[in-house]
N, C-alpha and C positions, 0 to 999 in steps of 0.2 A: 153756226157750225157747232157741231156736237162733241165734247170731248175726244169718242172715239173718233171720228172724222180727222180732228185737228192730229190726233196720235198717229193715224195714216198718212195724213202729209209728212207728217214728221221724219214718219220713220223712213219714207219715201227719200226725203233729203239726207237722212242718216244713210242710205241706203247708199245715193251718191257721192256722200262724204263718210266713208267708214271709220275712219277715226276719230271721229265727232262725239264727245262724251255728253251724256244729259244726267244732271241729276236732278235728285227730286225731295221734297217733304212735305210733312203737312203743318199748318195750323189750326188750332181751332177757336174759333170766332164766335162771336154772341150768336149770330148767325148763321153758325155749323161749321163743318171741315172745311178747310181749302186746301189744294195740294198748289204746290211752288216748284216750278221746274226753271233750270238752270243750262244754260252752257258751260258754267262753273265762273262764267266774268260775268255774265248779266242774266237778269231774269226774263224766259220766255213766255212761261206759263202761270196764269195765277185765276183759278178759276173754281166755282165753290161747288162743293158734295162731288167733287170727283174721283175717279179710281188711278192711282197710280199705275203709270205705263209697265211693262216686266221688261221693259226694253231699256230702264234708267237704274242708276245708280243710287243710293240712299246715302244722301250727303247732308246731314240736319244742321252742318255749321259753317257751312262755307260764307264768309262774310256779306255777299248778294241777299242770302237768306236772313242772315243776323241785319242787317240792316231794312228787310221787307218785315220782318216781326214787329221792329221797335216801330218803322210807319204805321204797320196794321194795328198794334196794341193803342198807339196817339188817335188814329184815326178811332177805333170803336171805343174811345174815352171821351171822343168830342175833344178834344185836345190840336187832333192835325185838322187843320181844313184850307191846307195849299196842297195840286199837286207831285209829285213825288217823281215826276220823270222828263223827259223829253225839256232841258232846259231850265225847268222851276230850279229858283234859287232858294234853296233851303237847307237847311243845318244837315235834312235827310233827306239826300239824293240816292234814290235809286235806279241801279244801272239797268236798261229793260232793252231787248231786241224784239220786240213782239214781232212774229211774221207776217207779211200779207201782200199784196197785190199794191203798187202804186198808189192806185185809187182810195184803198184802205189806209195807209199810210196816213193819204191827206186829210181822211176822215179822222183817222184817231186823234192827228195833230191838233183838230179844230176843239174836237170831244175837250182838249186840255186846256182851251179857251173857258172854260163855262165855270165859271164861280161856283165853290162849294156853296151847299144849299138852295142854289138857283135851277133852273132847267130851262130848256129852249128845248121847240118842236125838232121834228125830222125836217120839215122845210127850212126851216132857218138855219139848219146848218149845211143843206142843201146852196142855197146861198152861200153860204161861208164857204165851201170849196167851190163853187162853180159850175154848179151839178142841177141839171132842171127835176132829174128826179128822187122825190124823196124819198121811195121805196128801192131805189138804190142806195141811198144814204143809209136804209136803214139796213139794208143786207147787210153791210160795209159793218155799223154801229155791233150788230149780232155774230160778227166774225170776229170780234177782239179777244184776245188770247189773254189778256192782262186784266180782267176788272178789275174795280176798282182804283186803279194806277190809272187807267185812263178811264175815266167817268163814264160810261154806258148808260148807265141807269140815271142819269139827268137827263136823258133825250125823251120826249113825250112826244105823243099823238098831237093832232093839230087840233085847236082849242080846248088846251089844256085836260086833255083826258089824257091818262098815263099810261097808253100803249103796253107797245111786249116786251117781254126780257127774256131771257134763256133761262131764268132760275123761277120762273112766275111773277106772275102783275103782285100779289103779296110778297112777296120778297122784294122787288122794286120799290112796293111801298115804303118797307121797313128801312129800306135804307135810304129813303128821302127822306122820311118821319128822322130817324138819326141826324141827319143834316141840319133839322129843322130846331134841335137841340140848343 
């Protein structure tokens, strides 16, 4: 799913909840811009070289954000390498609503199984939700609003070729090679 695509759901949901606030910011990473969007309790959106919605608010300090910094600053120091949501017990819990389909839900939860610096195919975690097919898994994997909070880019092609990402197969590298740290 393409930034603007996911901004269209969005703004679809916003549309049915009118008083629904979003904010937004950016970071910027070894690895270029990220923007960070907010319901103002947890983070929605976290995803890299994107363009800020005109439909959100500019909130650079809201504590969700102050706390996705300090993760993302540990993490591209090679510093974090637990992760940061859905459960992880860590000093830095980050609150995240990431949206999606059931089905995606159960995919992300698994995505959160996979040990920093490690990866496992699209089948294998196909398996892991209970899902015959992996090009399902992988729709699911390409729909996450959150990278990096929920590890995407640890999923690979089957035997060990390193598949797609939404930001380029070089980009996926860079941030395995990172892991590899």
């Amino acid at each position: 799913m393409t930034y603007d695509e996911y901004i269209a759901q969005q703004q679809q949901a916003m549309d049915e909840q009118p008083d629904m606030k979003t904010y937004t910011t950016t970071y910027s990473s070894p690895l270029g811009r990220i923007v960070m969007e907010s319901d103002g309790e947890a983070l929605t959106v976290l995803l890299f070289g994107a363009e800020q919605s005109s439909s959100t608010q500019e909130a650079a300090s809201i504590p969700v954000f102050n706390e996705a910094r300090r993760w993302l600053d540990e993490y591209f120091s090679g510093k974090r390498t637990v992760n940061a949501i859905m459960g992880e017990k860590t000093d830095t819990r980050i609150a995240a609503k990431p949206k999606g389909t059931a089905f995606q839900q159960r995919v992300w939860r698994a995505l959160l199984t996979i040990p920093y610096g490690e990866t496992v195919s699209y089948g294998e975690v196909a398996q892991m939700v209970g899902c015959h097919s992996a090009q399902a898994v992988g729709q699911a994997v390409g729909a996450n609003p959150v990278a990096l909070l929920i590890p995407c880019h640890r999923v690979i092609a089957a035997h060990g070729k390193i598949g797609g990402y939404e930001y380029g197969i070089e980009f996926k590298k860079r941030l395995l090679e990172l892991e590899q740290r």
